[in-house]
Wavefront OBJ file of the C-alpha trace (Angstrom):
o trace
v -105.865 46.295 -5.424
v -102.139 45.054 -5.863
v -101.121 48.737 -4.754
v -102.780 48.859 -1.637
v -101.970 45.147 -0.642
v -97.630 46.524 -1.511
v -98.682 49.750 0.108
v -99.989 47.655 3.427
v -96.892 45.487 3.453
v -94.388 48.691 3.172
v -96.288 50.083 6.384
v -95.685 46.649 8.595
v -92.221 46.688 7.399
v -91.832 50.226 8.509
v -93.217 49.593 11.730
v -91.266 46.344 12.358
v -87.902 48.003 11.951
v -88.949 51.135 13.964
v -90.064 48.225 16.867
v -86.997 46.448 16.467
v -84.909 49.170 16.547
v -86.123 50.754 19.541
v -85.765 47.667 21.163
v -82.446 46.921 20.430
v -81.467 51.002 21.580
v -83.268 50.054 25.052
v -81.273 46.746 25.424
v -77.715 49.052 24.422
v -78.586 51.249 27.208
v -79.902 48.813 29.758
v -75.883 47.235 28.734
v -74.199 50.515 29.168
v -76.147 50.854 32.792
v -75.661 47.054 34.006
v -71.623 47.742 33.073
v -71.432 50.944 35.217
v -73.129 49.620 38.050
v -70.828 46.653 37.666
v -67.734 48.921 38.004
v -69.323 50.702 40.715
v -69.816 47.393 42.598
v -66.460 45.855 42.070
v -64.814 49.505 43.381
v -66.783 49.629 46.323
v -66.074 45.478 46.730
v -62.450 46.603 46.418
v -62.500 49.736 49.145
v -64.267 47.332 51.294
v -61.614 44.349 51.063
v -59.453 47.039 52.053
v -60.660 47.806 55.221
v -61.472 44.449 55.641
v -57.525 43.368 55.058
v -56.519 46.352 57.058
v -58.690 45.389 60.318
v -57.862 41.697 60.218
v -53.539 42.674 60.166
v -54.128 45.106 62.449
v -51.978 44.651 65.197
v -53.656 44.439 68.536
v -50.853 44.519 70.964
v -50.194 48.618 72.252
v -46.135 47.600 72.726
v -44.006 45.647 71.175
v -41.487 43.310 73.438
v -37.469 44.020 72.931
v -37.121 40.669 73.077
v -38.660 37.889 71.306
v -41.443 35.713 73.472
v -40.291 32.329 72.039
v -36.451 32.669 71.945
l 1 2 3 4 5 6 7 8 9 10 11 12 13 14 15 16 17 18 19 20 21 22 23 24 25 26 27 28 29 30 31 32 33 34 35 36 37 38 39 40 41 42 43 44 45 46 47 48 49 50 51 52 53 54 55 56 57 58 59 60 61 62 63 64 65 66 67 68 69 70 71
């Protein structure tokens, strides 16, 4: 009787740590995944400010004038 009752509670205890454990592997590679796509944001952010900075000092005018407009 007392065997079967430790016997039962050795099983749930076995199957709680196998639960928890392949939980917590999940949630380590869920981590791993969010941080890579989180590098892979900020270099694309960073290409894109880039381009962005590029375009906006571009400078529009084809010539340049010898001498200054506002002299």
């Amino acid at each position: 009787m007392v065997v079967g009752i430790v016997i039962r509670l050795v099983i749930a205890f076995v199957l709680l740590v196998l639960v928890f454990s392949s939980s917590l592997h999940r949630q380590a590679g869920v981590g791993a995944i969010r941080l890579h796509d989180r590098r892979q944001h900020a270099q694309q952010w960073a290409e894109e400010r880039n381009q962005l900075r590029s375009y906006m000092t571009m400078d529009y005018a084809p010539w340049h004038r010898r001498v200054p407009k506002h002299n």
